[in-house]
BALOSE-25589 format. One record per residue: residue in one letter; residue number from 1; y, z, x of N, C-alpha, C, CB in turn. Coordinates in Angstrom, 3 decimals. Each point is the difference from the previous one (the first is absolute). Glycine has a CB too. Layout:
// BALOSE-25589
(A NUM (Y Z X) (Y Z X) (Y Z X) (Y Z X)),
...
***
This chain:
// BALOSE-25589
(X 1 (72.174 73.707 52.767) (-0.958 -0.918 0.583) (0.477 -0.504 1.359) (-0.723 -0.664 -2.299)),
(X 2 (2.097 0.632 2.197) (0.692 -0.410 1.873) (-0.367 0.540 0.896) (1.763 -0.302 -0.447)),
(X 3 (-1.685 1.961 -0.248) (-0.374 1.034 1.321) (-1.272 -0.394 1.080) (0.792 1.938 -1.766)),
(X 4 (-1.684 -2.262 0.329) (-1.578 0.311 0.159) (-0.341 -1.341 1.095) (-0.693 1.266 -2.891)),
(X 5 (0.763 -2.411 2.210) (0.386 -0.928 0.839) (0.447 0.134 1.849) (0.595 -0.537 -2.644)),
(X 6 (0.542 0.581 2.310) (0.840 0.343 1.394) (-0.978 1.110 0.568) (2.772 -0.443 -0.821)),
(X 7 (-3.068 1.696 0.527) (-0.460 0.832 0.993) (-1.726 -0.646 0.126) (1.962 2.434 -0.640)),
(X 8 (-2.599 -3.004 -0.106) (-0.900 -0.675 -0.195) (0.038 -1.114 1.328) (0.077 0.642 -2.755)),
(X 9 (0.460 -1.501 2.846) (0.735 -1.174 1.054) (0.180 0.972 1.124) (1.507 -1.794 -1.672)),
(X 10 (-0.306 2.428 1.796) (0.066 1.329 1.400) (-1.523 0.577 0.404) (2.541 1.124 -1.028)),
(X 11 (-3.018 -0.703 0.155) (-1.831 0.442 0.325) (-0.851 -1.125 0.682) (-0.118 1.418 -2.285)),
(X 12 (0.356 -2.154 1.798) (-0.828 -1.320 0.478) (0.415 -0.638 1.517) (-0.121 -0.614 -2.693)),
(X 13 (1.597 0.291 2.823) (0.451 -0.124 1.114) (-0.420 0.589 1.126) (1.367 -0.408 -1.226)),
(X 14 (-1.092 2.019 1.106) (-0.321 1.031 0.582) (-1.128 0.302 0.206) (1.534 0.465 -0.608)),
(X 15 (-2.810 -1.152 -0.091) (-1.229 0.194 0.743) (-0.374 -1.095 0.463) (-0.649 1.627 -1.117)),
(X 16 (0.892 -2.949 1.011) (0.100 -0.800 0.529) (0.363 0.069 1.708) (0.316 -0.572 -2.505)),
(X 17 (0.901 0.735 2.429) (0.257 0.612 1.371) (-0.444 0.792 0.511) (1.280 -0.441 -0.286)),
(X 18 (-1.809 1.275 -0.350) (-0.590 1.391 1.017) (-1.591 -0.534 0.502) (1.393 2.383 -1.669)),
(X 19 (-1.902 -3.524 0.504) (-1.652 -0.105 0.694) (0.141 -0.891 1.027) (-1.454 0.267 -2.055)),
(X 20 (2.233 -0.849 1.739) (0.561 -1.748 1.118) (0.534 1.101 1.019) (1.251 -2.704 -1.839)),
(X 21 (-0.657 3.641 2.237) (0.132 0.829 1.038) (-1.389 0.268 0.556) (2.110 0.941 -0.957)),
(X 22 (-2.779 -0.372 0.571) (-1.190 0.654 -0.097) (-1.006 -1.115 0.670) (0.682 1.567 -2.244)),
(X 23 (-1.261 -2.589 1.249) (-0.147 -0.659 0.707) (0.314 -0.509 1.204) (-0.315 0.177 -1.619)),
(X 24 (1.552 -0.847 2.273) (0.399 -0.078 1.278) (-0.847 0.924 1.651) (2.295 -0.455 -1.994)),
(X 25 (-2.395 1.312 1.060) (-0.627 1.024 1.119) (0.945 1.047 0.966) (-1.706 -1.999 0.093)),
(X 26 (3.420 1.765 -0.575) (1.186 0.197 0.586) (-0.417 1.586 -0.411) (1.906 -2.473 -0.177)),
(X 27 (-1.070 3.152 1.179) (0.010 1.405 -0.395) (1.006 0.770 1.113) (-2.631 -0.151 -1.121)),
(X 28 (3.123 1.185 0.976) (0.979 0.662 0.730) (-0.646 0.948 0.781) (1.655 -0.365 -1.578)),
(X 29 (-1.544 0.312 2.860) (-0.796 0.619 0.982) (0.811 1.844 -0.199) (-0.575 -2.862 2.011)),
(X 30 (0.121 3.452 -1.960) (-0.099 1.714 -0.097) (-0.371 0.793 1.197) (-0.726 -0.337 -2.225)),
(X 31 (1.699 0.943 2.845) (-0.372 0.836 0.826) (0.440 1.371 -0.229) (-0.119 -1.800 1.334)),
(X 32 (-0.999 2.262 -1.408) (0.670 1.619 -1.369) (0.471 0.999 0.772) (-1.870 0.057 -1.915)),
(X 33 (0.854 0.135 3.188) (0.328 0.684 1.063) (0.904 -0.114 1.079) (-1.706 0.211 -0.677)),
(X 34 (2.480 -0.319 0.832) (0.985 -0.694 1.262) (-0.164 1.021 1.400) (2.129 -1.042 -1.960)),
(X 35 (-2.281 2.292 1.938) (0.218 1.155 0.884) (-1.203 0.566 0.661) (1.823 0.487 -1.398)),
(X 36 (-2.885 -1.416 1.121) (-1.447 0.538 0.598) (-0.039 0.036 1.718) (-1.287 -1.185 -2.289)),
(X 37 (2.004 0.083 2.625) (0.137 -0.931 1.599) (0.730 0.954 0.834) (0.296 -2.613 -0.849)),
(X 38 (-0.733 3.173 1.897) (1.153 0.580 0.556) (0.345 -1.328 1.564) (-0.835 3.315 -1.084)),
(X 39 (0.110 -4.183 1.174) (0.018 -0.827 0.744) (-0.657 -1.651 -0.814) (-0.087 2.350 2.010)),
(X 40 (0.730 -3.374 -0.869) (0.040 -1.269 -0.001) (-0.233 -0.855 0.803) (0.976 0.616 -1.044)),
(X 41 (-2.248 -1.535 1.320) (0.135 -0.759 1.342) (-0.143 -0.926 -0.961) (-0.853 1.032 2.379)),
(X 42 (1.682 -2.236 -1.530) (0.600 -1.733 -0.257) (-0.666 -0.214 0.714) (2.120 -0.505 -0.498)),
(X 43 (-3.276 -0.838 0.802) (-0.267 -0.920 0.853) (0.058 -1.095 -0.669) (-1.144 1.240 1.313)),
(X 44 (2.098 -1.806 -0.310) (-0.598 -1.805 -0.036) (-1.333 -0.740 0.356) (2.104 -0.037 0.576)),
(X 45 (-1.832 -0.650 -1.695) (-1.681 -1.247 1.009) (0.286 -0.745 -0.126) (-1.925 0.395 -0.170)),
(X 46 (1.740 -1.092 1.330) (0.405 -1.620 0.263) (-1.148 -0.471 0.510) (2.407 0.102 0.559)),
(X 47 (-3.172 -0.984 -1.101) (-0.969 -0.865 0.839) (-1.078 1.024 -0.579) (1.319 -1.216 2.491)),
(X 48 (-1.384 1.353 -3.737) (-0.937 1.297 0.202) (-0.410 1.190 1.039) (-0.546 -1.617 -1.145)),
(X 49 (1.889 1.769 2.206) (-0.436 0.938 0.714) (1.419 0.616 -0.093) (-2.127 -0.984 1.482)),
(X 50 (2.051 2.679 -0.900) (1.228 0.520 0.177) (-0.078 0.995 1.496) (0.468 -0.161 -2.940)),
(X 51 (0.382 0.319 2.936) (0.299 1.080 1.325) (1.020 1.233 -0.068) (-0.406 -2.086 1.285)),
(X 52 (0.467 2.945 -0.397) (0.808 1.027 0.096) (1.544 -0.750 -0.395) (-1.725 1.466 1.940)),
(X 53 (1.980 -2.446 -1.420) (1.455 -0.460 0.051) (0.090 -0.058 -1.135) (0.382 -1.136 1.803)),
(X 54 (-1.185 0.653 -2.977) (0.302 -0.925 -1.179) (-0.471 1.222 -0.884) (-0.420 -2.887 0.732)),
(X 55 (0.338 4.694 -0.452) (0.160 1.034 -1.090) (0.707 1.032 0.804) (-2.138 -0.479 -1.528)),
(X 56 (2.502 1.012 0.013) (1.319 0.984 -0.188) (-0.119 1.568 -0.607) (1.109 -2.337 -0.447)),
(X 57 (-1.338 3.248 0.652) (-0.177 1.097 -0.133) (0.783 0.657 -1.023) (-0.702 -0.223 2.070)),
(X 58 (0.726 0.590 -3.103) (1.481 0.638 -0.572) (-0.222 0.908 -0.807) (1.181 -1.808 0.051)),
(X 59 (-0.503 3.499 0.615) (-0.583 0.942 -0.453) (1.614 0.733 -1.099) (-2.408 0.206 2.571)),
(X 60 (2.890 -0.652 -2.397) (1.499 0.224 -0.987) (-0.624 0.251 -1.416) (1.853 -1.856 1.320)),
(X 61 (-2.089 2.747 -2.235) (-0.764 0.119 -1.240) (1.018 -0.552 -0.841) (-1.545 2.027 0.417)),
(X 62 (2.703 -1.911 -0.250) (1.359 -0.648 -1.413) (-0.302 -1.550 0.442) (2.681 2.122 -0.142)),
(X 63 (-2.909 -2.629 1.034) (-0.257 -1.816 0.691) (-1.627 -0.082 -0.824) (1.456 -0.127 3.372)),
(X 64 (-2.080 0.667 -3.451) (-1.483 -0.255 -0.447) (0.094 0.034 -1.274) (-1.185 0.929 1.724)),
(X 65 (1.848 -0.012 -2.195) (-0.628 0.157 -1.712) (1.016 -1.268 -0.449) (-0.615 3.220 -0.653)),
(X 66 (1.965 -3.614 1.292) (1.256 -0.968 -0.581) (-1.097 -1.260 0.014) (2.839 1.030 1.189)),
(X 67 (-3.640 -1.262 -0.211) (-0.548 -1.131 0.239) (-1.164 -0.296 -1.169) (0.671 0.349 2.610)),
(X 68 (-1.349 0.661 -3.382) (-0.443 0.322 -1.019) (0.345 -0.215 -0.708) (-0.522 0.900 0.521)),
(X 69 (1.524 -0.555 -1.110) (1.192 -0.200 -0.908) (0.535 -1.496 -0.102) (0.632 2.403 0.617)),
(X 70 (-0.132 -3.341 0.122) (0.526 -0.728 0.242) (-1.087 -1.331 -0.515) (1.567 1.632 1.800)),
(X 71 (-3.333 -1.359 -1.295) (-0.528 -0.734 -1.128) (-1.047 0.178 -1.020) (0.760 -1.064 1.432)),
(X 72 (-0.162 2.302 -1.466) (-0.511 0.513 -1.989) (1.024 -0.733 -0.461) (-0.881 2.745 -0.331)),
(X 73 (0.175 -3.298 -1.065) (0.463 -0.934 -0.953) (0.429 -1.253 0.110) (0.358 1.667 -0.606)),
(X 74 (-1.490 -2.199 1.603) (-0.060 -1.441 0.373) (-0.764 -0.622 -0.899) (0.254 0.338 2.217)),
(X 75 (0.072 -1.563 -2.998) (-0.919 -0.671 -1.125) (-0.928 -0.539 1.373) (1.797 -0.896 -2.679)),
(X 76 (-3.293 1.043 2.212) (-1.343 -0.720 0.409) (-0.757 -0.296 -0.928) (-0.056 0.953 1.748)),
(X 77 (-0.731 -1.587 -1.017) (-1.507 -0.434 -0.878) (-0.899 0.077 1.068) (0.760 -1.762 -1.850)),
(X 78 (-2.349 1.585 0.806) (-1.401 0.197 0.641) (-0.207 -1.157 1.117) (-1.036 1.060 -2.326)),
(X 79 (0.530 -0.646 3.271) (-0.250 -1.156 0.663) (-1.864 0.232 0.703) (3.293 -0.397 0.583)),
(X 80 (-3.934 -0.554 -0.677) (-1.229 0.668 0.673) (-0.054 0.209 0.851) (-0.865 -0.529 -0.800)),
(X 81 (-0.164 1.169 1.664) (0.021 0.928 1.430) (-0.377 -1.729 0.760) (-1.258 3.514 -0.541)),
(X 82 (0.698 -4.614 0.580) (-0.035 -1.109 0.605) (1.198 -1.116 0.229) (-2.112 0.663 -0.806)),
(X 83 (2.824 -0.311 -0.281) (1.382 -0.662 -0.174) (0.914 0.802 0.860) (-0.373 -0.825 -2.422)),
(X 84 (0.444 2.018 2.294) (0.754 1.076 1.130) (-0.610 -0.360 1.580) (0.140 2.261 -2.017)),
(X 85 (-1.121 -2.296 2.658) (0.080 -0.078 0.955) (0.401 -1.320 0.069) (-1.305 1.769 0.480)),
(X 86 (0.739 -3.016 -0.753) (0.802 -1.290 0.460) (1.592 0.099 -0.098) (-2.045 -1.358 -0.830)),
(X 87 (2.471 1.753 -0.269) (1.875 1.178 0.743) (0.232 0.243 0.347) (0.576 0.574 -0.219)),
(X 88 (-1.118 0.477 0.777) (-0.298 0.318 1.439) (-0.112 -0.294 1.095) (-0.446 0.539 -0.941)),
(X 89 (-0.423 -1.531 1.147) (-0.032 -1.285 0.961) (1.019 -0.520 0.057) (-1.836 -0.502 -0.315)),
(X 90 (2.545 -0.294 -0.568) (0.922 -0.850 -0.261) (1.282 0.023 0.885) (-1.016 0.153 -2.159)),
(X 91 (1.223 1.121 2.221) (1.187 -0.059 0.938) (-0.259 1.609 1.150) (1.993 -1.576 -2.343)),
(X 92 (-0.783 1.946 3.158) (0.506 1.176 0.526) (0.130 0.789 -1.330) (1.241 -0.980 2.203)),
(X 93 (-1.442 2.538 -1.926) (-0.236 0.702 -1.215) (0.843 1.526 0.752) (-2.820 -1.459 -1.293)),
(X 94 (2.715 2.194 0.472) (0.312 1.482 0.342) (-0.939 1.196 -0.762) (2.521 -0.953 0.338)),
(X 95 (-2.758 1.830 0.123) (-1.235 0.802 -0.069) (1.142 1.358 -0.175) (-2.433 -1.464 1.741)),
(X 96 (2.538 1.623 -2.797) (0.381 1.668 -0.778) (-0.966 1.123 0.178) (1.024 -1.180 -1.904)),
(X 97 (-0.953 2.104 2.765) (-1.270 0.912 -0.393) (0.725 1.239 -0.424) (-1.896 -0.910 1.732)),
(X 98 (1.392 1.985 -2.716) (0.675 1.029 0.031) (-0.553 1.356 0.167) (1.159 -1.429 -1.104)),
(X 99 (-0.975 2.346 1.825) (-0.766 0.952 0.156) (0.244 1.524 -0.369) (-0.469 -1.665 1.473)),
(X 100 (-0.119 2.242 -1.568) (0.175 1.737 -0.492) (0.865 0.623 1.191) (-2.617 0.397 -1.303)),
(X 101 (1.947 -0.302 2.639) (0.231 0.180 1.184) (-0.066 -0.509 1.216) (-0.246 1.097 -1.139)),
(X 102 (0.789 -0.799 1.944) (-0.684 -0.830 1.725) (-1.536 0.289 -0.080) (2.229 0.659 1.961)),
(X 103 (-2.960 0.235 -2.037) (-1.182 0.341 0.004) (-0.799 -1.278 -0.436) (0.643 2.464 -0.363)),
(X 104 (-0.204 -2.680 -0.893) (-0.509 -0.799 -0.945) (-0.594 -1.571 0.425) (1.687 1.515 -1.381)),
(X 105 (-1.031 -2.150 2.518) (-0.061 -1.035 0.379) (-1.115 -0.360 0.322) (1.799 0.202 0.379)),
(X 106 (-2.448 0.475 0.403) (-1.231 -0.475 -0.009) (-1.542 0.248 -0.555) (1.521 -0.262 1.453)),
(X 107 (-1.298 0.389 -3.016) (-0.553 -0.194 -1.088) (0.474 -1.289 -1.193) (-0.361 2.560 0.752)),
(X 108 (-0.038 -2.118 -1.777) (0.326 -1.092 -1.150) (1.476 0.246 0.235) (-2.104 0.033 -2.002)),
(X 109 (2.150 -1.678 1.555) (1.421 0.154 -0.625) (0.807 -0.066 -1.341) (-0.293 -0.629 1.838)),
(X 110 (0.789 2.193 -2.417) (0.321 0.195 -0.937) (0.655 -1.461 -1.328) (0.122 2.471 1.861)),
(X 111 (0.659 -3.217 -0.995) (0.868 -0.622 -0.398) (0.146 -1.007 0.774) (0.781 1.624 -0.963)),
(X 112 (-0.498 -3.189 0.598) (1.104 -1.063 0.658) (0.236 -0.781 -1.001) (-0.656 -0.134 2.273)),
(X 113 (1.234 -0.756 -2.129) (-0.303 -1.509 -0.473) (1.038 -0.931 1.206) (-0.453 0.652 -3.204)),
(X 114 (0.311 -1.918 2.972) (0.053 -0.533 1.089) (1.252 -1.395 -0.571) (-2.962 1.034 1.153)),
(X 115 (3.719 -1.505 -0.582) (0.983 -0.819 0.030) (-0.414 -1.004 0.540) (1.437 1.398 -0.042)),
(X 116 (-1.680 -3.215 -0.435) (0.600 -0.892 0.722) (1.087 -0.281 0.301) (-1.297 -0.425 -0.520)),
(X 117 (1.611 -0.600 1.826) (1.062 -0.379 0.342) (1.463 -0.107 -0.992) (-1.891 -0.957 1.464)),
(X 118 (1.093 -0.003 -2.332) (0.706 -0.721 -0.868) (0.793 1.361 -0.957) (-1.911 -2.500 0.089)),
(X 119 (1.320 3.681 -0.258) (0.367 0.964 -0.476) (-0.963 0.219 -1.303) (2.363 -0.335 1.151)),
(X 120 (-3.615 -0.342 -1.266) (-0.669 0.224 -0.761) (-1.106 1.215 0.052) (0.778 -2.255 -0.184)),
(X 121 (-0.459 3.139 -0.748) (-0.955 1.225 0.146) (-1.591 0.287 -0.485) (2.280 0.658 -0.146)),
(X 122 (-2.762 0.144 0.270) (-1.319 0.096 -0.165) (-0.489 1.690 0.286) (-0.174 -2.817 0.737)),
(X 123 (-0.325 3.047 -2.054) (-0.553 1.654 -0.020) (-1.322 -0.127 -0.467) (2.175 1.272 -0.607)),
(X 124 (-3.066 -0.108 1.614) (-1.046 -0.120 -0.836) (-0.311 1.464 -0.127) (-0.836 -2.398 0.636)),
(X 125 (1.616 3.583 -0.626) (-0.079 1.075 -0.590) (0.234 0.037 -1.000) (0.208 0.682 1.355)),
(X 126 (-0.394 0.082 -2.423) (0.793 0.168 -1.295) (0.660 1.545 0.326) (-1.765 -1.636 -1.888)),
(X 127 (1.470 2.496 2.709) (1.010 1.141 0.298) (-1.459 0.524 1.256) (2.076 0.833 -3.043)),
(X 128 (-0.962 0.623 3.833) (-0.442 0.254 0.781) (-1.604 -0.168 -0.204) (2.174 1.187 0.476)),
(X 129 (-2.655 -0.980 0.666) (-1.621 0.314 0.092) (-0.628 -0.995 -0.923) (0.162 2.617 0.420)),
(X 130 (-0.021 -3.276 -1.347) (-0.456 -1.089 -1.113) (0.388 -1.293 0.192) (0.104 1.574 -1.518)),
(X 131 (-1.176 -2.425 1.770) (-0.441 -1.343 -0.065) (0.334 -0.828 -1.161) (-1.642 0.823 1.276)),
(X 132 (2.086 -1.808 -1.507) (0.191 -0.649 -1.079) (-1.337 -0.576 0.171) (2.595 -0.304 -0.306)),
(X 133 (-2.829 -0.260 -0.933) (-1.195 -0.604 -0.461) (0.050 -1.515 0.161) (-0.291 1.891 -1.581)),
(X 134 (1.709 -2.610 1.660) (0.346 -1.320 0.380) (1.194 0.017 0.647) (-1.143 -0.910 -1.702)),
(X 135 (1.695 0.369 2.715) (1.114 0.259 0.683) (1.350 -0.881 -1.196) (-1.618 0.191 3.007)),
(X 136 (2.724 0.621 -2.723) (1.275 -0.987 -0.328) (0.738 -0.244 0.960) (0.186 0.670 -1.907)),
(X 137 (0.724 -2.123 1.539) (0.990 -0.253 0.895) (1.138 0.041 -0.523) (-1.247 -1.102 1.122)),
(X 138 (2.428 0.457 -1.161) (1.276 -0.134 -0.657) (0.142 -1.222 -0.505) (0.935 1.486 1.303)),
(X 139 (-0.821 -1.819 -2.907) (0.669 -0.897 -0.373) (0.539 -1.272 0.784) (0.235 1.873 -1.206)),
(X 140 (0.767 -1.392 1.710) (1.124 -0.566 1.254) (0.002 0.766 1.533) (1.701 -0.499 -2.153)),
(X 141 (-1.506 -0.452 2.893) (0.319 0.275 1.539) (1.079 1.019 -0.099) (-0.553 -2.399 1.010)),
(X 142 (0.868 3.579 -0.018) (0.670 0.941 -0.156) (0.647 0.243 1.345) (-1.377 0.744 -1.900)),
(X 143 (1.477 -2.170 2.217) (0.785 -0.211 1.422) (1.683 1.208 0.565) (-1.077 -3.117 -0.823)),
(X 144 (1.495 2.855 -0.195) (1.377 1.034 0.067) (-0.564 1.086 -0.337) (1.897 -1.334 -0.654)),
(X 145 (-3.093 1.802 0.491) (-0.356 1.495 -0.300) (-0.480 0.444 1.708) (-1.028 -0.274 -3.127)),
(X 146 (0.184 -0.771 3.918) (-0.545 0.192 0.575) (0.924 0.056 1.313) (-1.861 -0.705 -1.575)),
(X 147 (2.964 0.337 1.114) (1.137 0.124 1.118) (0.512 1.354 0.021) (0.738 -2.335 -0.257)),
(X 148 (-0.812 2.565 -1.315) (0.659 1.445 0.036) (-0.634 1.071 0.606) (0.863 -0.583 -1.858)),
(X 149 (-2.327 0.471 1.367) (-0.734 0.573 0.488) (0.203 0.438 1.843) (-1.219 -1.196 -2.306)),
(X 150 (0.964 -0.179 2.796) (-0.417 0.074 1.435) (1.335 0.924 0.585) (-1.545 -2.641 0.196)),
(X 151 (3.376 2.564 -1.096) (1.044 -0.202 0.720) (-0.080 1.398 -0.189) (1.281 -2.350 -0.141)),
(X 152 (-1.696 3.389 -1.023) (-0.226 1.490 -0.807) (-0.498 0.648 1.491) (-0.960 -0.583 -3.102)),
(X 153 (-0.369 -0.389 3.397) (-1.149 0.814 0.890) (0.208 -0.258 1.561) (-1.847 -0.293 -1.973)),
(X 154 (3.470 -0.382 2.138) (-0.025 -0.405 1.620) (-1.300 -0.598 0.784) (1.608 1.909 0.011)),
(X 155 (-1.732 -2.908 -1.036) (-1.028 -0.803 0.402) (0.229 -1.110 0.861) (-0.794 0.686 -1.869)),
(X 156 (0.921 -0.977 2.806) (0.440 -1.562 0.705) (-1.181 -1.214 0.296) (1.840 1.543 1.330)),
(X 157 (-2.785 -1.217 -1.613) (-1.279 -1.051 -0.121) (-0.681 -1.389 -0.898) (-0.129 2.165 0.697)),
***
């Protein structure tokens, strides 16, 4: 009867936690593809505006897909597309785009998501070419990510 109990109690715990996860809306961001990008432009916006000075070109394919890599498996949650732009607003931001080719640029863009200052992120792809249906951001500010990031991509902006 201990067993039954105890694994009984462990069962319960364990879904407990998993719907109270669930609920939250938390989820681990997935980027399945890392190697689609053979290129990368960074722009800053400040003031809601940007310029040549404030983007960065970066055609290094091992620098693009690492940068991929680096935030797959960031905990996020849902955020609505009205709540995202006032985030947006909110501060200086950075603009991820990722592309197939140079060609590519001036069409859709396959891929970004975008960084505040503070290091708080924001995707609204769910993988190449695909739109998420509600954007996510990160849990937490990802300030030391976003350093790494910029320091990875010889970013000085």
């Amino acid at each position: 009867m201990n067993k039954t109990i105890s694994f009984l109690t462990i069962y319960v715990v364990f879904t407990a936690f998993f719907l109270g996860a669930c609920a939250s809306g938390e989820e681990v961001l997935k980027i399945e593809d890392k190697t689609f990008a053979k290129m990368l432009i960074v722009q800053k916006v400040e003031n809601d505006t940007s310029d040549e000075a404030l983007t960065k070109s970066i055609t290094d394919e091992s620098k693009v897909e690492e940068t991929l890599e680096l935030v797959s498996g960031l905990k996020v949650k849902e955020l609505s597309t009205d709540e995202s732009f006032t985030k947006l607003k909110s501060q200086n931001s950075y603009m991820f785009s990722f592309f197939n080719t140079e060609q590519d640029i001036s069409g859709m863009i396959p891929y970004a998501f975008y960084v505040l200052e503070d290091g708080t992120m924001m995707f609204t792809f769910e993988g190449p070419e695909s739109l998420r249906e509600k954007p996510v951001i990160t849990i937490d500010a990802e300030k030391e990510l976003l350093d790494k990031i910029k320091a990875h991509l010889e970013i000085e902006f």
